[in-house]
C-alpha positions as CSV (number, residue, x, y, z in Angstrom):
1,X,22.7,185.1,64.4
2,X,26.3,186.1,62.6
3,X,26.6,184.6,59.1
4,X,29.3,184.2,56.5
5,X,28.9,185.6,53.3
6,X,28.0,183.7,50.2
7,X,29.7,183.5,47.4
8,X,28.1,181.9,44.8
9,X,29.9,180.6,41.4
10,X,28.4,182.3,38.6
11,X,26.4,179.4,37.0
12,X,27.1,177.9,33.3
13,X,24.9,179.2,30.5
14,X,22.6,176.8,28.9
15,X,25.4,177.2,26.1
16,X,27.5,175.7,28.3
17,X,25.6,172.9,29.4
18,X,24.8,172.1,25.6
19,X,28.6,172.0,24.7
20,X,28.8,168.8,26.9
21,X,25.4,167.1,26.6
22,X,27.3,164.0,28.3
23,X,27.9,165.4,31.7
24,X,25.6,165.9,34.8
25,X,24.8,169.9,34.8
26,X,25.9,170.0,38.3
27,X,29.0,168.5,38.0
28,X,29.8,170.6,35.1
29,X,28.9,173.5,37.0
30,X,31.2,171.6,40.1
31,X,34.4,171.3,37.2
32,X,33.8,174.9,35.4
33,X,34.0,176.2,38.8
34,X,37.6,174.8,38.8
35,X,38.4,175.8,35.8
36,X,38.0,172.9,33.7
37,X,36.2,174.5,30.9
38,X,37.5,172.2,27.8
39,X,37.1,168.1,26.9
40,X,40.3,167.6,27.2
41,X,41.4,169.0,30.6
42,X,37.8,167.8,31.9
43,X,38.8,164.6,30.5
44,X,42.2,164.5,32.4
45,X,40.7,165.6,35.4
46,X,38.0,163.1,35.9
47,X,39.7,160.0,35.0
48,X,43.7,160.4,35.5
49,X,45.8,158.2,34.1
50,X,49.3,156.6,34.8
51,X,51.0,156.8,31.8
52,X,50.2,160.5,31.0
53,X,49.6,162.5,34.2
54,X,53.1,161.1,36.1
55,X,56.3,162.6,34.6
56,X,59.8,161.4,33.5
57,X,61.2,161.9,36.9
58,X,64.8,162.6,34.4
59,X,62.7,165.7,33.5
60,X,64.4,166.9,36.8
61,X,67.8,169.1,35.7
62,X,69.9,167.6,38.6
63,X,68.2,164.2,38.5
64,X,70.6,162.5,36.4
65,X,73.7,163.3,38.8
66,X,71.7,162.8,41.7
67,X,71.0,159.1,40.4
68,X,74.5,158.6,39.4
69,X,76.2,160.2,43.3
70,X,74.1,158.0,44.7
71,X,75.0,154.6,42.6
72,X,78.5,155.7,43.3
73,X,78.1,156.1,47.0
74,X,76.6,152.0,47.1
75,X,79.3,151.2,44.4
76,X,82.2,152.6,47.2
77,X,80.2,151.0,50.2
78,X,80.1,154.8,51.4
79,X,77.0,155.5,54.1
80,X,74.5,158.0,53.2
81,X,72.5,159.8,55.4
82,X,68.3,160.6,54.8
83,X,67.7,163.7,56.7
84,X,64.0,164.5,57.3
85,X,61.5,166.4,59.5
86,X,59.5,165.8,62.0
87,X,55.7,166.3,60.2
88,X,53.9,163.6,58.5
89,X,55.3,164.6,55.2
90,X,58.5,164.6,56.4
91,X,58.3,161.4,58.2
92,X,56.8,159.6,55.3
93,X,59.7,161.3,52.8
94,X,62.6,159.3,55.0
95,X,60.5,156.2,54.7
96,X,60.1,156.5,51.1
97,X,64.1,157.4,50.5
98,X,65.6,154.8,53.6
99,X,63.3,151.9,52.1
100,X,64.5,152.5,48.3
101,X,68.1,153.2,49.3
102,X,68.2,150.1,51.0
103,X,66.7,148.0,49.0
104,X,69.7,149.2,46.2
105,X,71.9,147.9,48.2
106,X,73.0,150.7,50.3
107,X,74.1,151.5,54.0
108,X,71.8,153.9,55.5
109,X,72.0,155.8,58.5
110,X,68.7,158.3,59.0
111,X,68.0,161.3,61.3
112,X,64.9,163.0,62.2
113,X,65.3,166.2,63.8
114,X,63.4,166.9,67.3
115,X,61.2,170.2,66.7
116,X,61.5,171.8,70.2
117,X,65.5,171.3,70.6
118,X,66.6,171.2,66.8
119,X,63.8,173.0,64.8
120,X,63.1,172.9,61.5
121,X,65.9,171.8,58.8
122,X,69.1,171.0,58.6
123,X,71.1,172.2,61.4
124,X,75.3,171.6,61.8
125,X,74.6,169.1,64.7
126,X,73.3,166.7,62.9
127,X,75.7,167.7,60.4
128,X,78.4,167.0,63.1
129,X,76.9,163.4,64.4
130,X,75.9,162.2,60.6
131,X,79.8,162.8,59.9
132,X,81.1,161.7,63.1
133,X,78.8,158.1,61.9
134,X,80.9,158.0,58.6
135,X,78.2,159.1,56.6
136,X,79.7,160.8,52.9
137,X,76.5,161.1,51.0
138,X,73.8,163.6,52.9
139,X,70.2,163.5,51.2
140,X,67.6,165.7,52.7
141,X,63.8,165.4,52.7
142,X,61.2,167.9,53.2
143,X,63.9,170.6,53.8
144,X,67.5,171.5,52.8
145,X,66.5,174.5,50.4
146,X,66.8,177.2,53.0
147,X,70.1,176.0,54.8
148,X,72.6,177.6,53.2
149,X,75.4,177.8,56.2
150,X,74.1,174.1,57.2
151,X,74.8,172.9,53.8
152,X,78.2,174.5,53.4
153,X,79.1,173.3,57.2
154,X,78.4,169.8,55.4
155,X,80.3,170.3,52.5
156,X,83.4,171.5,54.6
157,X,82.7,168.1,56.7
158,X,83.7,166.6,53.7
159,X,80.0,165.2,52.8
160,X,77.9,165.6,49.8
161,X,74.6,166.7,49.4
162,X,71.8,166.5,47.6
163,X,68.8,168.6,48.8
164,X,65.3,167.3,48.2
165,X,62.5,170.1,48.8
166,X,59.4,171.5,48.0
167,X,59.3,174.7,50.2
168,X,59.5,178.4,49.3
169,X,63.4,179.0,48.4
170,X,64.9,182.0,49.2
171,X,67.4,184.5,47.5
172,X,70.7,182.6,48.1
173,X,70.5,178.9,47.6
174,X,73.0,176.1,49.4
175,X,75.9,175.3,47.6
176,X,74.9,171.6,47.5
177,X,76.2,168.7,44.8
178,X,72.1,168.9,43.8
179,X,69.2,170.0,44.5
180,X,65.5,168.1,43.5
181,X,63.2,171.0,44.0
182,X,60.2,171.4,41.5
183,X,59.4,174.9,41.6
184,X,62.8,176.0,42.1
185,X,63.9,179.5,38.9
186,X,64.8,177.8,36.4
187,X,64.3,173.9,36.8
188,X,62.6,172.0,34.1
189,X,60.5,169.7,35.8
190,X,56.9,170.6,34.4
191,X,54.9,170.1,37.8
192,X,55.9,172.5,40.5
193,X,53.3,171.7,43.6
194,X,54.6,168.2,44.2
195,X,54.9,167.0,48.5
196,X,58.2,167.1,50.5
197,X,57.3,162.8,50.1
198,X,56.3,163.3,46.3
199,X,59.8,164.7,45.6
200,X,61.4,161.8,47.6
201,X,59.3,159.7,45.4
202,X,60.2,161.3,42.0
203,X,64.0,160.4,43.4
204,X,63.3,156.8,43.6
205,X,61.3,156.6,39.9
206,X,64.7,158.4,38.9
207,X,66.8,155.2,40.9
208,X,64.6,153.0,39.8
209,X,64.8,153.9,36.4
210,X,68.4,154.1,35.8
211,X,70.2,151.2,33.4
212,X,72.9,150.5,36.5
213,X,69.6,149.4,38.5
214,X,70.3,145.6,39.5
215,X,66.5,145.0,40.2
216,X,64.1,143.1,38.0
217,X,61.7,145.1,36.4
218,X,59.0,143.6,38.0
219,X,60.8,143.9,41.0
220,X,61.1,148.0,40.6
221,X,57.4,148.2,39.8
222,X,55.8,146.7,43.0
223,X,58.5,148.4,45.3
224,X,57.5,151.9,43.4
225,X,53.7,150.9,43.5
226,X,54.2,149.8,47.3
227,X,55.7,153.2,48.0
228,X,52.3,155.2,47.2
229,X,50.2,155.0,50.0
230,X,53.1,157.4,51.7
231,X,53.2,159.6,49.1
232,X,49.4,160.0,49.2
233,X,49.5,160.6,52.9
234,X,52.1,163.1,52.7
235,X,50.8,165.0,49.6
236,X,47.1,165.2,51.4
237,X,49.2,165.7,55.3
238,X,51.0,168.7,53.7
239,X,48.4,170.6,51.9
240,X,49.8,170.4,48.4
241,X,48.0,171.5,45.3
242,X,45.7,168.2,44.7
243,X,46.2,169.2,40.7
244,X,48.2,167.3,37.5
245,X,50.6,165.3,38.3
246,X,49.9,165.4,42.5
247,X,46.0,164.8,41.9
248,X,47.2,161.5,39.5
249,X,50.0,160.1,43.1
250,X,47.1,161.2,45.3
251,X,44.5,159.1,43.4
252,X,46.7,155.9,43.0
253,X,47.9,156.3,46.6
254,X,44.3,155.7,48.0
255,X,44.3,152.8,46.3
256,X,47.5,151.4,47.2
257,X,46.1,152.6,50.9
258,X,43.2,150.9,51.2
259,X,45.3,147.5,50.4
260,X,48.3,148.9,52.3
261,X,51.1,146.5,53.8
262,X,52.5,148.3,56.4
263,X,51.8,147.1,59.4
264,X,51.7,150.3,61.4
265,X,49.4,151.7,59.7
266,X,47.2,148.8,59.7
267,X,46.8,149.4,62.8
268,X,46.7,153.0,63.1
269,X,43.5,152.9,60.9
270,X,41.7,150.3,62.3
271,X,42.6,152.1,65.8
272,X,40.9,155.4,64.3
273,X,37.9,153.2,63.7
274,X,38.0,153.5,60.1
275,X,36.8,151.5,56.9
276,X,39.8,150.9,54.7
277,X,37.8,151.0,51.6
278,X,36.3,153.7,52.6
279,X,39.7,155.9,53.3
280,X,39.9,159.0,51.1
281,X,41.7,162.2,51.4
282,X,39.3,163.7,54.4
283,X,40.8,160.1,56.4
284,X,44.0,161.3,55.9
285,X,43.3,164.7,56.9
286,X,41.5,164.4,59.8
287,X,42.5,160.8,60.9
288,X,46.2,159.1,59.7
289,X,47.8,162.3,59.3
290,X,47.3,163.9,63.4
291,X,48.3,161.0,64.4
292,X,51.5,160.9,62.6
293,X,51.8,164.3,63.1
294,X,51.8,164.0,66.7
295,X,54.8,161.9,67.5
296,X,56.6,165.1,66.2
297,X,54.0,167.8,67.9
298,X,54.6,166.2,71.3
299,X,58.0,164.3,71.4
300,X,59.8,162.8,68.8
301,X,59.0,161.7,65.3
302,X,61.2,158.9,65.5
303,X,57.8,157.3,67.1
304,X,56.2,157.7,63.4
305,X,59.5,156.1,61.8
306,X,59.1,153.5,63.4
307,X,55.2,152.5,62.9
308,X,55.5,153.2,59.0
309,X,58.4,150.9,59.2
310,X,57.4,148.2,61.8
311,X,58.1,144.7,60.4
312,X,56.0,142.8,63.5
313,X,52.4,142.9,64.4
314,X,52.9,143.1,68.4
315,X,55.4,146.1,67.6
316,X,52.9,147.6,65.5
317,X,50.1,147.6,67.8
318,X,51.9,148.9,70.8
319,X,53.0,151.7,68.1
320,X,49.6,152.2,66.9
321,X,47.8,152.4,70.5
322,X,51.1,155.1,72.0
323,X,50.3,157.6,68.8
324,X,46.4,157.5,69.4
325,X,47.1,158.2,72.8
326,X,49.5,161.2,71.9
327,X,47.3,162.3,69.2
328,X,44.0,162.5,72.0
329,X,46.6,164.4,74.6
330,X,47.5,166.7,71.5
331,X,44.0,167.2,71.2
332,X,42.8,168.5,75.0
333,X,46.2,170.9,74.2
334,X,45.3,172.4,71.2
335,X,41.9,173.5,72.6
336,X,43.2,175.1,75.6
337,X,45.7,177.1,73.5
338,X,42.8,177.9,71.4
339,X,40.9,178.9,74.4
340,X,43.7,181.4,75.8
341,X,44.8,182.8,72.3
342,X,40.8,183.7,71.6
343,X,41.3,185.6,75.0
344,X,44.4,187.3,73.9
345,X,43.4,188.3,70.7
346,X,40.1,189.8,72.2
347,X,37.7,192.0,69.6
348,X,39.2,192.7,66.5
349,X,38.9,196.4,64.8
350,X,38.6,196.7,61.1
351,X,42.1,198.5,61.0
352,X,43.3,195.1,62.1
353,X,45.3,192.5,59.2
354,X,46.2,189.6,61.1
355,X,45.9,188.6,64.8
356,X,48.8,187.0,67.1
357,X,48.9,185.1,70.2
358,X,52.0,184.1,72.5
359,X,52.6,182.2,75.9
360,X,55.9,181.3,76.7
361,X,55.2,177.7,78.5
362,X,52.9,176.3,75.2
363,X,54.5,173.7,73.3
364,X,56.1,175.2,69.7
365,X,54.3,171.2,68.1
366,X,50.9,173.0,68.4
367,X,51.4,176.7,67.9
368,X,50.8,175.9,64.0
369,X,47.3,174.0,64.4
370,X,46.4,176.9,67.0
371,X,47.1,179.4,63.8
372,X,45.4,177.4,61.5
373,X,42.1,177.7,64.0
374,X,42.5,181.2,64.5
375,X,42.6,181.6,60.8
376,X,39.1,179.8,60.8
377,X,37.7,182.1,63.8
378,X,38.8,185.5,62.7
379,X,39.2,185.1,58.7
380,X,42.6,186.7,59.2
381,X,46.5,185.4,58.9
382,X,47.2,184.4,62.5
383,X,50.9,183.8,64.3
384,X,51.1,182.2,67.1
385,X,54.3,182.0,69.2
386,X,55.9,180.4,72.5
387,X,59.3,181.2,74.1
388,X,62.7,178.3,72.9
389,X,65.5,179.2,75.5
390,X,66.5,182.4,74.5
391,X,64.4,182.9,71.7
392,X,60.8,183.4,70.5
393,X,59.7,180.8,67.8
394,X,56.2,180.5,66.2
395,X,54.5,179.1,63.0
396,X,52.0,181.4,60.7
397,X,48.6,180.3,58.4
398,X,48.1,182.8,56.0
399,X,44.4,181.9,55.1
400,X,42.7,185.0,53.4
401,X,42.9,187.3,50.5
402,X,45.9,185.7,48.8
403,X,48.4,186.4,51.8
404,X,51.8,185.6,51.0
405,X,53.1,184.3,54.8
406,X,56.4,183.6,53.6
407,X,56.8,186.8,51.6
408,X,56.2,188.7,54.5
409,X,58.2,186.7,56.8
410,X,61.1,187.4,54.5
411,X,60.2,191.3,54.6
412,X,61.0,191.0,58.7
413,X,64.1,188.7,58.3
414,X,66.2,191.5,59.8
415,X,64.3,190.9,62.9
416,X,64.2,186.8,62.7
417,X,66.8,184.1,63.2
418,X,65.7,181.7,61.2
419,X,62.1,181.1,58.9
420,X,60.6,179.2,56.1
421,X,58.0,177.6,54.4
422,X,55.2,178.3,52.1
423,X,53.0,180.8,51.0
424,X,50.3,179.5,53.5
425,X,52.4,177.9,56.1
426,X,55.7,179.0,57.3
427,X,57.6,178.9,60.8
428,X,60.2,181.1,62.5
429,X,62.6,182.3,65.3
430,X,63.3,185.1,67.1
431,X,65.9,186.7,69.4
432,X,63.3,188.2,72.5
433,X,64.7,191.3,72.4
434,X,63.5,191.4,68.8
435,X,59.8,190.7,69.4
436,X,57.9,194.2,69.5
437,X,60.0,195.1,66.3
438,X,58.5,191.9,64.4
439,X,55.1,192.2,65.5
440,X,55.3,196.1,64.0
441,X,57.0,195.1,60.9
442,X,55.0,192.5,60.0
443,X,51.7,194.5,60.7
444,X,52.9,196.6,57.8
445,X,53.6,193.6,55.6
446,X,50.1,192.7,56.3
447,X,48.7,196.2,55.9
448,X,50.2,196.5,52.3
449,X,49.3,193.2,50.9
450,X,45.7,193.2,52.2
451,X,44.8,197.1,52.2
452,X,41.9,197.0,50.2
453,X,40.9,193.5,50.2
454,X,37.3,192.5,51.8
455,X,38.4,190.6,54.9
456,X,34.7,190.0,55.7
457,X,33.8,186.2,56.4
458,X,33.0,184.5,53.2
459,X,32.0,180.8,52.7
460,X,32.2,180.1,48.7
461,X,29.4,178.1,47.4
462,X,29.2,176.2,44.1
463,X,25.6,176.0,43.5
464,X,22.7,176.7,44.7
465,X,20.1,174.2,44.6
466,X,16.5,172.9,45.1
467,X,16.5,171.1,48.3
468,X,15.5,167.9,46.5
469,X,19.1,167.7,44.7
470,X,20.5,166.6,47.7
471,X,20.1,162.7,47.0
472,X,22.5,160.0,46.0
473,X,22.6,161.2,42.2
474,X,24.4,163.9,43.5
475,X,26.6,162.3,46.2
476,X,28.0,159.8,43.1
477,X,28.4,163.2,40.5
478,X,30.5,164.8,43.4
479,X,32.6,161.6,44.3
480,X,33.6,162.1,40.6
481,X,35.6,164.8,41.7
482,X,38.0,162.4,44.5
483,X,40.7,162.6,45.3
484,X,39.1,166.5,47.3
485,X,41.5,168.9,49.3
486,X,43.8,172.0,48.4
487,X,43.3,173.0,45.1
488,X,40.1,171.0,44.6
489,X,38.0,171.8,47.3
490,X,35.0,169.3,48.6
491,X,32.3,171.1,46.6
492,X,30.1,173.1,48.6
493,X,25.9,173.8,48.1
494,X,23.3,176.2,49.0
495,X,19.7,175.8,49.6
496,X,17.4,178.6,50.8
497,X,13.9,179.0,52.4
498,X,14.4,175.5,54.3
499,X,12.1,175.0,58.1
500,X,14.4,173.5,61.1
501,X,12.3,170.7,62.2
502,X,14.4,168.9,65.2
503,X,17.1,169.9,67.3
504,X,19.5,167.8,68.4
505,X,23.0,168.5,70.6
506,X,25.4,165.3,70.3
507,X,28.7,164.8,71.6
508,X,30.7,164.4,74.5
509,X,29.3,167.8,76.1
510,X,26.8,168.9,73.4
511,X,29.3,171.1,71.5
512,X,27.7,169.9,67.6
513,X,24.3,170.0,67.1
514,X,22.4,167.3,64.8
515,X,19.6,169.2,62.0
516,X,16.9,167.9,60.5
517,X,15.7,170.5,58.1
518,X,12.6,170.3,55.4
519,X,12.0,172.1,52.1
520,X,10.9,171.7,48.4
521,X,9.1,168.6,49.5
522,X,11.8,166.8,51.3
523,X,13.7,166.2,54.7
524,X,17.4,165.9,55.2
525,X,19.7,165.0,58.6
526,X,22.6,167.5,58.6
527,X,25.4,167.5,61.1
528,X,27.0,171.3,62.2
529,X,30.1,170.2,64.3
530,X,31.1,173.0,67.0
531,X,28.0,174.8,66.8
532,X,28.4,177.7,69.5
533,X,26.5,180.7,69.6
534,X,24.8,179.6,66.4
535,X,23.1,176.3,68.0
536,X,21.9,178.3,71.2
537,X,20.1,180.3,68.6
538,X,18.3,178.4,66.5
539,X,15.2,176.7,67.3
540,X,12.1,174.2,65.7
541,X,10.2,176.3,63.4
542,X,13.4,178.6,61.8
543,X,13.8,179.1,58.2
544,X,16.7,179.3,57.4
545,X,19.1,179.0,54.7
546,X,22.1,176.2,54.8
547,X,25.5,176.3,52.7
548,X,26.5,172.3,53.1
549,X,28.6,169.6,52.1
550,X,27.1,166.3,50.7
551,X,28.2,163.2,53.0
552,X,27.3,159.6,53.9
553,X,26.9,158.4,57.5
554,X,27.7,154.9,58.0
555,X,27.5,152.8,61.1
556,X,26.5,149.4,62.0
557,X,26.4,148.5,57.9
558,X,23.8,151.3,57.3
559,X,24.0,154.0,54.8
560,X,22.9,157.2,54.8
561,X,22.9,160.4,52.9
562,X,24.1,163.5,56.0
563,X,25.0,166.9,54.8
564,X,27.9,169.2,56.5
565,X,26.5,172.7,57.6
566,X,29.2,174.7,56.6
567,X,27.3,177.8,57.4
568,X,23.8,178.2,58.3
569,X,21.4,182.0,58.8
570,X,18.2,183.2,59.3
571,X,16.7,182.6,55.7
572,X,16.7,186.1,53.5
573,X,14.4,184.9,50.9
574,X,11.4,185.1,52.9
């Protein structure tokens, strides 16, 4: 049986623990770990607050002239267009910008791009049939920061723009009117990991806000409040830092979600089967968020528009039921993709920094979750790629060691027609001819930024505890720690020396494997989804040890405690 290897958190001194006689060991174990290590930021963490952990969205350098183009534009009865992409962060950008700008009065024309025929970010025919609609004042979502040509096709179109982003700029930057990006050199804004949707959302604080407003100010605070839900979804859909001033939106937003208004996503949820007061940031991961996603991974993401904006129930519902539909087919796609890149990528050598996969007929909305899966199965950045007309475009997960994806996409750009994106996540083109060059090029990226780095499979564990820790104490200290994702992971245990007592394969075709296990004088279900090879080889009788996440199963108005396997081997203590 293969095994990850454990890397435990050192664990607090008794010093520590005596310095805050107030809080739970483990959960001060859980926030050291994350390096909260003072009252104050502890303080902060645990128990955000409104007033000090959201930021004058003014703090912005071009917010003020953004605000002010945009009053102008309603003033003149000029139409502005909301450019936005087709992901889930994205989707729910547009919806957060269309909504507001409406609401002010204004004429609004918006355009999602398709992924497969337009690709990602602005592009000039859009530019061409936003102008050709009479649109003056361009605003894009989610993108803009990379499209220097687009921008300046814009601007010599006679529009204006003002670029609202969040992705990893590049050397040259458009010449647009503004641009709202948080982490761009030089801008003031103190929080730098907001969403594509948070951004949008720090725009309409900024509208809001200003004195040539005409809405009541108890009018401006339930539209901002009523915006939150989307910002949550996008933040949690998009993998941002869930930190300061994103972890304070994130938090809010599930509240505003499980009370949401929106009738399309009233009915996604309750088509996903889920509890809304029970929706947190793993529903949005694993739940809302693919089936938002998919609209754009399969067709269009005008489909998502339109069920975050549907104003009746029948509309909704036929909405709802199409994307679950799309998401499932999405689904049975992925996997096969999986399957065949596994094939192609066959045994990899310890020489080897990152691991590709291409097929020319696989649809470009998946090659990024096929990436993201490879990263899981081989521990290493993954591309994987499919054939656009006469090019080759893909999408890249960085994953391991501290791999900078976009840095070495930018190292091949003499090879590559168009990329972008983040450290972690980035997309990009290709001309054909141009293919075995990249591949080569950025092997040697990889090679120099991970030479030297242990590549090994590794599963970080907080703690390790006695057995009999797992209880509902310690399900309530790690719910402290909501809202959980990138930047605050779900907190993961260890226990050792543990006896498998039942064995049981669930599932469609038996692919996860329910775990009863029994140690330091108690017994605990546990769920390992996907087991594999390592469910054929366990059997009744094993020790073993068991790196798990704390969970509650509920069904038919029962509670109880179920634990995650996140990794699980042949016990080493005994």
């Amino acid at each position: 049986m293969t095994s990850k290897t454990w890397r435990v958190a050192e664990p607090i001194t008794q010093e520590v623990v005596g310095s805050f006689p107030e809080i739970d060991p483990t959960l001060l174990q859980l926030l050291w770990n994350r390096g909260l290590k003072t009252q104050e930021a502890i303080d902060e963490f645990l128990n955000p607050d409104w007033s000090q952990g959201v930021h004058d969205p003014y703090l912005f350098r071009d917010m003020r002239k953004s605000v002010e183009r945009v009053y102008e534009a309603i003033g003149m009865k000029q139409k502005i267009g909301v450019f936005g992409d087709y992901d889930a962060d994205g989707v729910t950008a547009a919806v957060i910008l269309v909504e507001t700008l409406r609401k002010l009065g204004g004429e609004v024309e918006v355009y999602l791009p398709h992924r497969e025929r337009e690709g990602y970010g602005l592009n000039e025919g859009a530019v061409k049939y936003l102008a050709d609609k009479g649109v003056k004042l361009l605003i894009t979502c989610d993108c803009g920061v990379a499209n220097v040509p687009q921008v300046a096709a814009a601007n010599a179109a006679g529009l204006t723009v003002i670029i609202t982003d969040h992705h990893q700029p590049q050397d040259e930057l458009p010449a647009a009117y503004a641009i709202l990006h948080p982490s761009l050199p030089g801008e003031t804004y103190p929080w730098k990991f907001l969403s594509g949707g948070g951004v949008a959302f720090k725009f309409v604080q900024g509208l809001l806000r200003y004195d040539g407003c005409h809405l009541g100010e108890r009018d401006r605070e339930l539209h901002e409040k009523w915006l939150l839900d989307l910002v949550a979804i996008s933040t949690v859909a998009d993998m941002v830092r869930l930190q300061g001033e994103s972890r304070t939106l994130t938090k809010y937003g599930l509240t505003v979600l499980q009370k949401t208004r929106r009738l399309g996503l009233q009915k996604l949820i309750q088509g996903a089967g889920l509890r809304f007061d029970a929706l947190d940031t793993h529903s949005i991961s694993f739940q809302i968020a693919p089936r938002i996603n998919a609209a754009g991974r399969m067709d269009h993401a005008n489909a998502s528009y339109a069920l975050l904006t549907a104003t009746e129930s029948s509309q909704a519902d036929e909405l709802a039921r199409a994307l679950n539909l799309t998401n499932s087919e999405r689904q049975k796609i992925t996997e096969e993709m999986f399957v065949a890149s596994k094939l192609q990528v066959g045994e990899v050598t310890p020489q080897q920094y990152f691991v590709h996969s291409f097929e020319p007929d696989w649809q470009l909305g998946m090659v990024g979750l096929v990436a993201g899966k490879l990263v899981q199965e081989y521990g290493l950045p993954a591309l994987v790629m499919c054939q656009q007309g006469d090019k080759i475009a893909g999408s890249g997960r960085a994953g391991v060691g501290g791999f900078d994806l976009a840095a070495a996409l930018t190292a091949c750009r003499e090879y590559l027609t168009t990329w972008g994106g983040h450290k972690e996540a980035a997309g990009f083109s290709m001309p054909k001819n141009k293919f075995e060059d990249f591949l080569k090029k950025f092997g040697d990226e990889a090679a120099k930024q991970l030479h030297g780095v242990d590549l090994a499979p590794a599963v970080t564990i907080d703690a390790v505890l006695p057995f009999s820790k797992t209880d509902w104490a310690l399900v309530d200290q790690v719910k402290l720690l909501e809202p959980t994702g990138q930047g605050n992971p779900s907190p993961r245990f260890g226990s050792v020396a543990l006896c498998v007592s039942e064995l049981t394969p669930v599932g469609a075709t038996g692919q996860h494997l329910k775990l009863v296990l029994e140690g330091d004088g108690v017994s605990r279900k546990l769920i390992l989804f996907r087991q594999g090879e390592v469910g054929s080889e366990l059997k009744v009788g094993d020790i073993v040890d068991v790196a798990y996440q704390v969970g509650v199963n509920e069904w038919n108005g029962n509670r109880e405690l179920e634990l995650k396997v996140v990794d699980i081997r042949k016990s080493t203590t005994v």
